[in-house]
C-alpha positions in Angstrom: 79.3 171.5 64.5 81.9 173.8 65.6 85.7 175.1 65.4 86.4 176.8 68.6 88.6 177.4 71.3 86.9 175.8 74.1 88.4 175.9 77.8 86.3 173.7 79.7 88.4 174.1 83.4 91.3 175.6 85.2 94.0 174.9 87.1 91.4 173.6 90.1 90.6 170.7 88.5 89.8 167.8 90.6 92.6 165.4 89.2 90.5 162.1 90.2 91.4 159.7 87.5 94.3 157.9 89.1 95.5 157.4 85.6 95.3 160.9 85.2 97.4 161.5 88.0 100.6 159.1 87.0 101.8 161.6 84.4 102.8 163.9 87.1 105.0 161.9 88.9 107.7 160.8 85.7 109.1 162.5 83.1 111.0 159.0 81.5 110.5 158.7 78.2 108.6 156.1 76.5 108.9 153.2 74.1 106.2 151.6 71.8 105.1 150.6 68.6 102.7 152.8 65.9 99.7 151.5 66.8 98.1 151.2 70.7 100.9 151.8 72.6 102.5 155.3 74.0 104.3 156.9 71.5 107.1 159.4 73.4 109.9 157.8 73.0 112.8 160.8 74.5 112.2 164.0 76.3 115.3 166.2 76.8 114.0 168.5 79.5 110.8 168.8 78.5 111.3 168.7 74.6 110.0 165.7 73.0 112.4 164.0 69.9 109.5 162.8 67.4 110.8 160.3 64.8 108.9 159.2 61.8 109.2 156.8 59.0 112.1 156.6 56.7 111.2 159.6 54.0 107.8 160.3 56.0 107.4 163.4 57.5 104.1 162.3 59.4 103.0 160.2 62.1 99.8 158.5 62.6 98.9 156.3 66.1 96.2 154.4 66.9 96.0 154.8 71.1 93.7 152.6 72.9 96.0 152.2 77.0 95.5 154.8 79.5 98.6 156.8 79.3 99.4 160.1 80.4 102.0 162.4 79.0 103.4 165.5 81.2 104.1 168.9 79.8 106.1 168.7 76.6 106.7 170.5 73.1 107.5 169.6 69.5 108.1 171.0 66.6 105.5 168.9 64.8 101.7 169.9 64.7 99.5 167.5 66.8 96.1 166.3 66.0 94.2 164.1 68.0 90.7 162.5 67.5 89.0 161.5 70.3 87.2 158.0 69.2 85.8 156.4 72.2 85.5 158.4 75.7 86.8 161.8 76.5 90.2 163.0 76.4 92.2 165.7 77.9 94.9 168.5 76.7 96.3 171.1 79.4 97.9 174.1 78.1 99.2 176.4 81.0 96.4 177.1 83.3 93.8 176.3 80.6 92.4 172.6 80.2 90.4 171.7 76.9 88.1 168.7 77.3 87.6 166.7 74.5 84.5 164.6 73.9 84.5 161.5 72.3 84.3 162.6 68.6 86.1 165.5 69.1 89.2 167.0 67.1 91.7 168.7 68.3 94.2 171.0 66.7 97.7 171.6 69.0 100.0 174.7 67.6 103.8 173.4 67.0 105.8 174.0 69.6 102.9 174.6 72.3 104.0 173.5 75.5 101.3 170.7 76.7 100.2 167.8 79.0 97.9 164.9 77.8 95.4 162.7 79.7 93.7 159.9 78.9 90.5 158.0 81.2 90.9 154.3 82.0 89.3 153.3 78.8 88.9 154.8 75.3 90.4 155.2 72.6 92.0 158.1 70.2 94.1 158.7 66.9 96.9 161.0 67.5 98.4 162.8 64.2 101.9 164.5 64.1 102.9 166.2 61.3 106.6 168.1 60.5 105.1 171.5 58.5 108.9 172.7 58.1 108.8 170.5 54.7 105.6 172.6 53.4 107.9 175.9 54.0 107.2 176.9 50.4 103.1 176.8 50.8 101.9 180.8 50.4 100.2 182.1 54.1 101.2 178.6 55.9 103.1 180.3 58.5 100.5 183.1 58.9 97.8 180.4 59.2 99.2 178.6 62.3 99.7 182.5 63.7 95.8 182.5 63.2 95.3 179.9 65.6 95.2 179.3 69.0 97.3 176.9 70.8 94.6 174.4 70.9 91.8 174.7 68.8 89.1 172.6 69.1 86.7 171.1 66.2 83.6 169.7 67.6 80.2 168.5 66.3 78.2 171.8 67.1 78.2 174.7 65.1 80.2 174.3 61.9 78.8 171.0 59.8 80.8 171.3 56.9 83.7 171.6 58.7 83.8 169.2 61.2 82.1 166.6 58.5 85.6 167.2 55.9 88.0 167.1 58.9 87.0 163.6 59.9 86.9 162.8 56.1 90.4 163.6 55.5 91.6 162.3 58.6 90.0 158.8 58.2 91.4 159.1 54.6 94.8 160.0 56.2 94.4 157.0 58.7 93.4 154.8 55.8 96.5 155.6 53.6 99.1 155.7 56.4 98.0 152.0 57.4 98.0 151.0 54.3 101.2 152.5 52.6 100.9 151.4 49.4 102.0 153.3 46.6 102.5 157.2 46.6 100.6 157.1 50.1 103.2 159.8 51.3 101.7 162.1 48.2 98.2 161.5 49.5 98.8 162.2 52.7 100.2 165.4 52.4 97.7 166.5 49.9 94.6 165.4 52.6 97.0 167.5 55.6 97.7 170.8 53.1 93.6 170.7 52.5 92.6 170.2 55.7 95.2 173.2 56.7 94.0 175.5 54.0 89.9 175.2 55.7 91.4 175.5 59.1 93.3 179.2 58.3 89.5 179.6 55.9 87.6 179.3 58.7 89.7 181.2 60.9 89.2 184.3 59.3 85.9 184.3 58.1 83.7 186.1 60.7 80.6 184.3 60.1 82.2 180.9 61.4 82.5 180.0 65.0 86.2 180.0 65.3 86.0 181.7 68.8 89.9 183.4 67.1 89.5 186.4 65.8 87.5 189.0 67.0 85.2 191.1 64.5 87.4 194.1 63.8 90.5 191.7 63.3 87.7 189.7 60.6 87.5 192.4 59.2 90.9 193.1 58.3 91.3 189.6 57.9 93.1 190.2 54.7 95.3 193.3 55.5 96.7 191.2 58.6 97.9 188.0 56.2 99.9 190.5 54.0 101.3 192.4 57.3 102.2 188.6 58.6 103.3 187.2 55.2 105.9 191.0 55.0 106.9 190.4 58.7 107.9 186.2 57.9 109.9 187.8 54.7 112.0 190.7 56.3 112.1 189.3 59.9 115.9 189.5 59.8 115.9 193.1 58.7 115.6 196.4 61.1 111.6 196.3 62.1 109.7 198.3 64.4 106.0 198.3 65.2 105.9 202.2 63.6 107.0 200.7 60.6 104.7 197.8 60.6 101.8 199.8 61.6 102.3 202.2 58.5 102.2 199.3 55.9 98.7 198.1 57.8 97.4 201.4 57.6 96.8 201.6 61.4 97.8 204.1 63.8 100.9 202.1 66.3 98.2 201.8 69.3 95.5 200.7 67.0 97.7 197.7 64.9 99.0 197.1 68.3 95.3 195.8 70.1 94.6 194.0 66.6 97.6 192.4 65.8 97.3 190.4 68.8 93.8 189.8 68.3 95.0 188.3 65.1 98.0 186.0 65.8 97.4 185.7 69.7 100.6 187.2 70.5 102.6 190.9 70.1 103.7 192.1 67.5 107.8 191.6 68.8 107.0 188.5 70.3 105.6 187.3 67.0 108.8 189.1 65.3 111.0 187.2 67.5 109.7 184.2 67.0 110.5 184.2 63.3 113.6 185.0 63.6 114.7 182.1 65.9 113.1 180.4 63.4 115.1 181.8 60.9 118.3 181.1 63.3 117.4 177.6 63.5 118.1 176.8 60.2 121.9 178.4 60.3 122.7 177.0 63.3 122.3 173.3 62.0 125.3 174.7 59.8 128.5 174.0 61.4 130.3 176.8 59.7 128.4 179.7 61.7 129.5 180.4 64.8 126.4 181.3 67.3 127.7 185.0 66.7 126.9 185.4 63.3 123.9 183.6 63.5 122.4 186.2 65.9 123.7 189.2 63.4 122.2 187.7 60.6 118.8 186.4 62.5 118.4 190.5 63.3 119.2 190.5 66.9 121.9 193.6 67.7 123.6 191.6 70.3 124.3 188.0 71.2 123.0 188.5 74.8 119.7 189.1 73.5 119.8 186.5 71.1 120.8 183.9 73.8 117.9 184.8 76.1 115.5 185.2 73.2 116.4 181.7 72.0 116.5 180.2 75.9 113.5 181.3 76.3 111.4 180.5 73.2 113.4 176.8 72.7 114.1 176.1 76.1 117.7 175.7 75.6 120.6 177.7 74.0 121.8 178.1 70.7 124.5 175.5 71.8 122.9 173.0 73.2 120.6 173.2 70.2 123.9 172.5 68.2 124.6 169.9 70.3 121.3 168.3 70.1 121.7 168.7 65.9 124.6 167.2 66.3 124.1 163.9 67.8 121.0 163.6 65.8 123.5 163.4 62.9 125.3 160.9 64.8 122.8 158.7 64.8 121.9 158.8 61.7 125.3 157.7 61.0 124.8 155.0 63.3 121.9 153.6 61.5 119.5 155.0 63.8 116.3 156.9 62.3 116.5 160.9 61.4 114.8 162.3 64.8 112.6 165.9 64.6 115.0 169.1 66.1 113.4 171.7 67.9 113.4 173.6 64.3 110.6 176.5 64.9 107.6 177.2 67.1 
């Protein structure tokens, strides 16, 4: 049983499902209920607005009709557990083919496509991390993995055996919601977390995400992360960071990207839209001060950054916070904000 990375086709694929084909043709949102039915129920542009239970920051669906979902992003972390037939994630020009059984993992704020044969069946799991901010190495572990990451029954026993365990546990609980469910719940999802970033770095399991030197620094790389998440708002260059790693700039350059799957400034920027996200829900900043204190030296840069990380501008994202408040007011349920990739 195995935890890898596994990109089965391309781009070429032969798209002959007709199912599979409808998703290319609409991007309307979707209505339904929790349990069989599709589950996107806005896209603005291509962000999808996730809404959960009243003081539930998690979303469990039982999905059993052939629908299709073009390319989207949310904040939430996806799961999905394929239960009966294959099922289908396309990320960029990579597509990950899930057998039936299969688990996969899908990074918050990955920009993806889902599709689904005639018949089958899956559980799809969406769970807000933003609550779990004060969990030690959280953010570094989702850094650790890929986009998609794939858990699948070939390789990796243990692993594979105590993620279907707490996700059936997780299933059980969220159907049943009696009391102190929400407790459980986020106990099972910080455990099964906590083996995901375990095996991640351990060299001896078949991850397929970190290469062997980058194993073997395993360690040095989640303090260099963890520092980086702390100071992202400060003055930071990759000289810097390479002298607290203990790596030569060229060196920590190759495997810091074989760590997190990204650059070092790319990963730096990320963090601090993250970080901008959270003042800009406050109506007293002005998008100005938000970039000064986010660590950007001008608000040009800030504004592409942002654009092109959230797919919209520090505005509109204002905008969007905004009418989410609105409809609270109204009654309506508290939606998820694009609040971090």
């Amino acid at each position: 049983m195995s935890f890898t990375v596994t990109t089965v086709f391309t781009t070429g694929i032969t798209l002959a499902e007709s199912c599979f084909q409808s998703a290319l043709d609409t991007r309307e949102a979707w209505k339904g209920n929790e349990r069989g039915l599709s589950m996107i129920e806005h896209l603005d542009g291509i962000f999808e607005t996730v809404t959960f239970r009243e003081n539930l920051r998690m979303r469990i669906s039982d999905m059993s009709i052939c629908e299709n979902f073009p390319d989207h992003w949310h904040t939430p972390m996806e799961i999905i557990h394929a239960k009966k037939n294959w099922y289908r994630i396309v990320v960029d020009d990579q597509t990950y083919q899930l057998k039936e059984g299969d688990i996969a993992i899908i990074r918050p704020g990955t920009i993806h496509a889902l599709y689904a044969p005639e018949t089958g069946s899956r559980t799809i799991y969406l769970a807000d991390l933003s609550f779990l901010g004060g969990v030690s190495n959280l953010e570094t572990m989702l850094a650790l993995l890929a986009p998609v990451t794939t858990i699948t029954p070939k390789g990796e026993p243990d692993l594979y055996r105590k993620a279907g365990e707490l996700l059936s546990f997780m299933e059980e609980e969220y159907a049943g919601s009696r009391s102190f469910y929400d407790m459980l719940l986020y106990g099972a999802l910080i455990e099964l977390l906590g083996l995901l970033g375990r095996y991640a770095i351990s060299p001896s399991a078949s991850v397929g995400t970190l290469g062997p030197q980058s194993a073997k620094y395993a360690e040095r790389f989640l303090y260099v992360c963890n520092y980086i998440n702390e100071h992202c708002t400060e003055d930071l260059s990759l000289e810097t960071i390479a002298g607290i790693a203990g790596f030569s700039k060229y060196h920590f350059t190759r495997l810091f990207k074989d760590f997190t799957h990204t650059s070092f400034y790319r990963y730096l920027n990320k963090k601090r839209i993250s970080h901008a996200e959270q003042l800009l829900i406050n109506p007293e900043y002005s998008v100005t001060e938000v970039a000064l204190q986010s660590g950007f030296s001008s608000l040009s840069a800030f504004i592409r950054m942002f654009k092109q990380l959230k797919g919209c501008t520090p505005t509109e994202f204002k905008r969007m916070y905004s009418l989410d408040c609105m409809n609270r007011v109204d009654g309506e349920p508290a939606a998820e904000l694009p609040s971090g990739k």
